[in-house]
C-alpha positions as CSV (number, residue, x, y, z in Angstrom):
1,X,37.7,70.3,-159.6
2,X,36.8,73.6,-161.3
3,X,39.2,72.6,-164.0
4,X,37.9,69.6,-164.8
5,X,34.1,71.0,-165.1
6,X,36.2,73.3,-167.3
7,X,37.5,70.4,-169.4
8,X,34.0,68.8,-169.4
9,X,32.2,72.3,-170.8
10,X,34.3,72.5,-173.1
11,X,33.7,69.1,-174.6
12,X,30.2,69.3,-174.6
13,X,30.7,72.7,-176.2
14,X,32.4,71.0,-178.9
15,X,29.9,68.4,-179.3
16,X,27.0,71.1,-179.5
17,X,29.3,73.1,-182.0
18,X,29.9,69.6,-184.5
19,X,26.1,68.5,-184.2
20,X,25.5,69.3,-187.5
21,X,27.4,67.3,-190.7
22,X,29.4,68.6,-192.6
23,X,30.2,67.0,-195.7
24,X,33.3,69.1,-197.5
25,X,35.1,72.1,-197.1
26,X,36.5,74.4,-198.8
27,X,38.6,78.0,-198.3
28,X,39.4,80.3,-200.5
29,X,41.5,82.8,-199.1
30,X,41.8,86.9,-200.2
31,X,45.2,88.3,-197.9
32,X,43.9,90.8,-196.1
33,X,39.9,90.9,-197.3
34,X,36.7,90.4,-194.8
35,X,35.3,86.6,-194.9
36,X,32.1,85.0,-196.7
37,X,31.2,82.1,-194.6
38,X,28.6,79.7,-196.7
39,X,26.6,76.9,-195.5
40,X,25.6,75.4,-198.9
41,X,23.9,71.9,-200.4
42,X,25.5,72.3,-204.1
43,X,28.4,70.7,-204.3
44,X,32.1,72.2,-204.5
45,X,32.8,71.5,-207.3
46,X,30.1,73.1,-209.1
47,X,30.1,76.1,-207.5
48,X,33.7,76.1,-207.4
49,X,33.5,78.4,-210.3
50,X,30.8,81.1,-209.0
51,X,33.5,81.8,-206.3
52,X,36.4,82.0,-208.3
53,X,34.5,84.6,-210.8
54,X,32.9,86.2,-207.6
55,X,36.0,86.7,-206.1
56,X,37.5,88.6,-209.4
57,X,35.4,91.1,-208.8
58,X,34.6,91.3,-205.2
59,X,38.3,91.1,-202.8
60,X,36.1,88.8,-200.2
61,X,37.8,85.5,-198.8
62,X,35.3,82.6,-198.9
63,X,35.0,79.3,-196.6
64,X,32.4,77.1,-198.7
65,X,30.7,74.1,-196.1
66,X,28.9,71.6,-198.1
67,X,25.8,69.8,-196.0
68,X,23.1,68.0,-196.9
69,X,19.7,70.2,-196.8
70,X,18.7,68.9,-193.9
71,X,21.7,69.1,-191.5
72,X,21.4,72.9,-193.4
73,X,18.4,73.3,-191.6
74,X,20.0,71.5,-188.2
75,X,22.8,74.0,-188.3
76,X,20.9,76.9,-189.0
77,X,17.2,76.1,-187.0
78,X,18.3,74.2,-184.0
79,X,22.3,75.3,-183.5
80,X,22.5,78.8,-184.5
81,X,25.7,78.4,-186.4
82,X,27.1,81.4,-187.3
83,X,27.0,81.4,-191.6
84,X,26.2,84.4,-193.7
85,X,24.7,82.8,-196.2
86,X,22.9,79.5,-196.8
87,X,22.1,78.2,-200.0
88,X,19.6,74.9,-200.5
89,X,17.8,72.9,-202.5
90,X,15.1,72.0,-200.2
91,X,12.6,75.3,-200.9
92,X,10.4,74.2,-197.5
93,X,13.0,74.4,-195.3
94,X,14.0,78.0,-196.2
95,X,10.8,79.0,-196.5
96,X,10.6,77.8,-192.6
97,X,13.9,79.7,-191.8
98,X,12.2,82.7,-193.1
99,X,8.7,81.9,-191.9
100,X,10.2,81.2,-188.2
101,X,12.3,84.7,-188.3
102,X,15.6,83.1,-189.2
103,X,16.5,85.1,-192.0
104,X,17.7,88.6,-192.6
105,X,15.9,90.9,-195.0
106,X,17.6,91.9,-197.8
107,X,16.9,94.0,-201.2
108,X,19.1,95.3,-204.1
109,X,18.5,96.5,-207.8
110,X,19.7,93.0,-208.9
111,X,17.0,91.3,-206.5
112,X,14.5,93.8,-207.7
113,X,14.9,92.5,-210.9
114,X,14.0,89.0,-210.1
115,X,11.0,87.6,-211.4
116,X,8.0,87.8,-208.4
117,X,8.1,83.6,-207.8
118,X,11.9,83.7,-208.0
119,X,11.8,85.1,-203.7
120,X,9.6,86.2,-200.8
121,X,9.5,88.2,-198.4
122,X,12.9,89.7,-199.4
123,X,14.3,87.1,-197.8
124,X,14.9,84.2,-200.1
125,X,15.8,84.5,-203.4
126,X,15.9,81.9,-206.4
127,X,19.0,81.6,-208.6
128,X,18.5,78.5,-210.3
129,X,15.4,76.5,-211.8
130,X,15.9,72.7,-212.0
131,X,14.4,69.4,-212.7
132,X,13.8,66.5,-211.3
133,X,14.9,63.8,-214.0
134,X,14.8,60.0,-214.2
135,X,18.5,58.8,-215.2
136,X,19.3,55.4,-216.9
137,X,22.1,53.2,-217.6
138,X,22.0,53.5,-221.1
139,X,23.6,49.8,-221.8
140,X,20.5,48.2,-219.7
141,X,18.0,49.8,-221.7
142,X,19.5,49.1,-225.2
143,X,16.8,46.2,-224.9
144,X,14.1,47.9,-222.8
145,X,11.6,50.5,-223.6
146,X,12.6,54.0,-221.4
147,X,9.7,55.0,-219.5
148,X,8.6,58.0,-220.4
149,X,6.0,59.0,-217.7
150,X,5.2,57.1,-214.3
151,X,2.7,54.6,-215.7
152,X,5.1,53.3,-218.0
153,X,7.8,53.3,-215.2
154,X,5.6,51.5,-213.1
155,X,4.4,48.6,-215.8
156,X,8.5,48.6,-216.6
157,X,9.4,47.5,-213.4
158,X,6.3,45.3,-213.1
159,X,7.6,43.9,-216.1
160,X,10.9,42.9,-215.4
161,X,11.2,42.4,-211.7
162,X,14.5,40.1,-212.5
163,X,16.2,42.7,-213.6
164,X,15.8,45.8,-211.7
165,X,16.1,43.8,-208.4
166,X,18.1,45.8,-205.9
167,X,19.1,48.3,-209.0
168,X,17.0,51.0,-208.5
169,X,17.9,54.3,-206.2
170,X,16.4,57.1,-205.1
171,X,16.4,59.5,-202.4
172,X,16.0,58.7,-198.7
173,X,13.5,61.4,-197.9
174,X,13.9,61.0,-194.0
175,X,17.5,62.3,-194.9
176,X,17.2,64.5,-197.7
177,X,15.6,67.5,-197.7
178,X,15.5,68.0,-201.2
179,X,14.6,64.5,-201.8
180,X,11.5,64.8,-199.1
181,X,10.5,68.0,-201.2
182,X,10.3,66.1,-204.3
183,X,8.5,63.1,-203.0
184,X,5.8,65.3,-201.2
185,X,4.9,67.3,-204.5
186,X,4.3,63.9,-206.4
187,X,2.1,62.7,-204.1
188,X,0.4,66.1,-204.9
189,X,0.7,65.8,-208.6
190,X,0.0,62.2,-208.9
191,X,-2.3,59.3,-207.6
192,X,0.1,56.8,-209.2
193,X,2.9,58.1,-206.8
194,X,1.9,55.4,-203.4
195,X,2.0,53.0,-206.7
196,X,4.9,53.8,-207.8
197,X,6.7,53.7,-204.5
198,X,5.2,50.4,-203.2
199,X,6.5,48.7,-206.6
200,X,9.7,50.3,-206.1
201,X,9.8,49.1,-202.7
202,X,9.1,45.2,-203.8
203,X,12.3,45.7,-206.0
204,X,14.6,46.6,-202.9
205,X,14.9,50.1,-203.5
206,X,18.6,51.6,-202.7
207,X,18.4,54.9,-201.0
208,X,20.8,57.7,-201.1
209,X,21.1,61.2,-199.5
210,X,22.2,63.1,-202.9
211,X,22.0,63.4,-206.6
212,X,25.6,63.2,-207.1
213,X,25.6,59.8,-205.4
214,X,22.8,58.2,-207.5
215,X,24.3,59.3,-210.5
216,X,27.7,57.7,-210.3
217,X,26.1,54.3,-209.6
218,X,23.8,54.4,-212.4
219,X,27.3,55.1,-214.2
220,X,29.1,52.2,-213.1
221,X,25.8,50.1,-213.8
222,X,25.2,49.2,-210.1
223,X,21.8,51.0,-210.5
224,X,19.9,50.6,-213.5
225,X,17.8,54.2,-213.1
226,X,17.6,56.5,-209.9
227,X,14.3,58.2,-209.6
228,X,13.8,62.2,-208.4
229,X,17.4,63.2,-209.6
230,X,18.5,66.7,-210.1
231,X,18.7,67.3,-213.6
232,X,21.6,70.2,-213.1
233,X,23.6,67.7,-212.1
234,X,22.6,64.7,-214.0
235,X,23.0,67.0,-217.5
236,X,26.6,68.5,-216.3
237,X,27.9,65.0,-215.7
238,X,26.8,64.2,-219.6
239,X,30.1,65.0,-220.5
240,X,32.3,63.0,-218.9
241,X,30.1,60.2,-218.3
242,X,29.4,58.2,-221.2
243,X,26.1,55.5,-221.1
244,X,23.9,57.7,-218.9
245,X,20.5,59.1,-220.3
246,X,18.6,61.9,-218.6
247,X,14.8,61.3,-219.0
248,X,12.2,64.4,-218.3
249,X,8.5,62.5,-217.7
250,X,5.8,63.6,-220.2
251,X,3.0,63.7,-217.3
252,X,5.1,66.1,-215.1
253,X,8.0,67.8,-214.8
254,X,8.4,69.0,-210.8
255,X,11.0,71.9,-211.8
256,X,12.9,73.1,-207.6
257,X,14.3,77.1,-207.0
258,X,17.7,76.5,-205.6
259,X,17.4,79.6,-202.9
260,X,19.6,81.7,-201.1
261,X,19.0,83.5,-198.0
262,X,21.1,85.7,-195.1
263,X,20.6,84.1,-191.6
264,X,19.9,85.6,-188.6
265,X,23.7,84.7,-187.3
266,X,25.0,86.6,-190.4
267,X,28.0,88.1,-189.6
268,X,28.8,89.8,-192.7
269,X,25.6,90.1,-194.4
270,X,26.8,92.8,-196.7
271,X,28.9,90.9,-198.1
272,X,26.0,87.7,-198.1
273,X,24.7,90.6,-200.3
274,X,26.9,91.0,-202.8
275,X,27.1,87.1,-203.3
276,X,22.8,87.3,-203.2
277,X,23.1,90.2,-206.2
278,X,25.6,87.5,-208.2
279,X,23.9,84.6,-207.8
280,X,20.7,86.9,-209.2
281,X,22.3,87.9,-212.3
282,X,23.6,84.1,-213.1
283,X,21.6,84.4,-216.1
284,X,24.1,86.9,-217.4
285,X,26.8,84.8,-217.4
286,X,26.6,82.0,-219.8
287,X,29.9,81.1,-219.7
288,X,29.0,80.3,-215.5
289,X,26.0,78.4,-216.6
290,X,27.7,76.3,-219.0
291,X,30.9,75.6,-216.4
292,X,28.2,74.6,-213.6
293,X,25.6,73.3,-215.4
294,X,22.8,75.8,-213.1
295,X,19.9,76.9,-215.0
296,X,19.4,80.0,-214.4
297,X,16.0,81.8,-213.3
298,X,14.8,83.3,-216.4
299,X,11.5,84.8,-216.2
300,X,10.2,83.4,-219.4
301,X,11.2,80.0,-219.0
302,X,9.5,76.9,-217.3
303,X,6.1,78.2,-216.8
304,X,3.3,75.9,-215.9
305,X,2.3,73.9,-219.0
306,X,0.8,71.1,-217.4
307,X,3.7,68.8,-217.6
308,X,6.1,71.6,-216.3
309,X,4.7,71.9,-212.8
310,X,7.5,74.8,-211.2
311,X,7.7,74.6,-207.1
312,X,6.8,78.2,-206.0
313,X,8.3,79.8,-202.8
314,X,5.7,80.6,-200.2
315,X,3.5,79.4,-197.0
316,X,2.0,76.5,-199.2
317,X,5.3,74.6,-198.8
318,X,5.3,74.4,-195.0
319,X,2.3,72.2,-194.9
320,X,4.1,69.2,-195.1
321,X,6.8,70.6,-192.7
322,X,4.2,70.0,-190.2
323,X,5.1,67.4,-187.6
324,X,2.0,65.4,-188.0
325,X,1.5,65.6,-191.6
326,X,5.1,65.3,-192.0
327,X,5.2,62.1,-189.5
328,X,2.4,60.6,-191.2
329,X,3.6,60.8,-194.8
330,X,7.2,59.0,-194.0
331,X,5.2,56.3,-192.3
332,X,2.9,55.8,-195.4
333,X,7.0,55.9,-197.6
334,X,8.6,53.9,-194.9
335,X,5.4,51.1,-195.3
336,X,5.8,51.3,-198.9
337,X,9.8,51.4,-199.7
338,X,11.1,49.2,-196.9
339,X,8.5,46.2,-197.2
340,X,9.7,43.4,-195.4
């Protein structure tokens, strides 16, 4: 009897422990050197290269998790999983690790050096600074005008219903953390956004958890253009992926910190730290930036023009994390992108 209630906590111990998703893993192992466990929404294989030149100068073993933002914020809000450091592209959801006393406070001469909107608190810091693009197949629009800001994207697809039919993507935002992020500040920057999404939705919309994702179908041609997609990666792909084009709107430009922070569960936060100081310095390492394709925070660059509209860290991003602002705006993008 008492081993089989044994047997049975166990198994729901597992099932507790594997709640959250993870998507890849990776280890990269130092004989002999303390472990740097990362729970992280870039993907391996561009930041593949931060570790390997990490690791030449610090003698710390890695183990690199990839999830999507949100099952970040699963792992790390509602499970407690034990990660030193957690790296995301969804800004509101660190800022409510933080905010919620999640995070460990941390300060360096390299984080000192960061510009004033690139952390807060001394608890999240900013290593990157990227777009959100529109991406097209580049033989579909050999014959049509590329939209250039949201009114012409929207009298596009008006347009030419025939042909963007089911060949559209962009991100689920009940899924995607960064995606949600995105959708909430155009709704702040723009009145054509409910628009915009409501024609999108008439079109039969494809919806996707991640960047990566919508631009390998645009690629093959199965989507025509793919909405909210990180430019990083869009641009890095450029390469290798002949017929895409990368579009920044001329209205505005919603330009996302990708953060980093210490959790609470942080088992080797000094060395969290050392990978916190690298990741802050990125800047000074062109030949990183140009393997990854990470812009850099650079305090200079991507200041508010008007059409650059940067995503600052700070309380102001929880206010859609609220449950009933939160619930009512996916109704309002459910209604709009799943129209039956």
């Amino acid at each position: 009897m008492h081993l089989a209630c044994l047997a049975l906590l166990l198994s729901v111990a597992a099932t507790v422990a594997a709640a959250f998703e993870i998507e890849e893993s990776r280890s990269y192992p130092v004989p002999g050197a303390m472990g740097l466990r990362i729970l992280s929404t870039a993907d391996a294989d561009v930041f593949e290269p931060i570790i390997h030149a990490f690791q030449a100068r610090h003698n710390i073993a890695i183990h690199y998790d990839v999830a999507s933002s949100a099952q970040v914020m699963t792992a790390l809000y509602e499970e407690d999983a034990q990660y030193d450091l957690a790296i995301s592209s969804a800004m509101d959801l660190q800022t409510k690790l933080a905010n919620d006393g999640l995070a460990r406070t941390y300060s360096s001469d390299a984080t000192a050096l960061l510009p004033p909107w690139a952390k807060w608190r001394d608890q999240i810091f900013a290593f990157t600074q990227e777009p959100a693009v529109l991406v097209l197949n580049a033989a579909a629009f050999e014959t049509l005008e590329v939209p250039t800001n949201r009114e012409g994207l929207i009298t596009l697809l008006r347009d030419h219903p025939e042909v963007f039919d089911g060949r559209i993507g962009t991100y689920d935002v009940r899924v995607s953390g960064a995606g949600y992020l995105f959708a909430t500040q155009d709704s702040r920057n723009t009145e054509s956004y409910w628009r915009m999404t409501e024609v999108m939705g008439r079109l039969n919309t494809r919806l996707y958890c991640c960047s990566s994702d919508m631009i390998d179908e645009v690629a093959s041609g199965r989507l025509l253009l793919a909405y909210n997609v990180l430019g990083s990666y869009a641009r890095a792909r450029l390469p290798d992926t002949p017929g895409v084009l990368v579009v920044e709107m001329d209205d505005f430009v919603s330009v996302m910190l990708r953060t980093a922070l210490i959790p609470r569960t942080a088992e080797a936060p000094e060395a969290a730290g050392l990978m916190i100081d690298f990741l802050a310095n990125l800047r000074l390492r062109p030949e990183l930036v140009a393997q990854t394709g990470l812009p850099p925070v650079v305090s200079a660059s991507r200041e508010d023009t008007g059409v650059i509209r940067p995503i600052r860290l700070g309380p102001g991003l929880l206010v859609f994390l609220d449950r009933m602002r939160r619930d009512t705006f996916l109704r309002s993008w459910v209604s709009s992108i799943e129209q039956e």
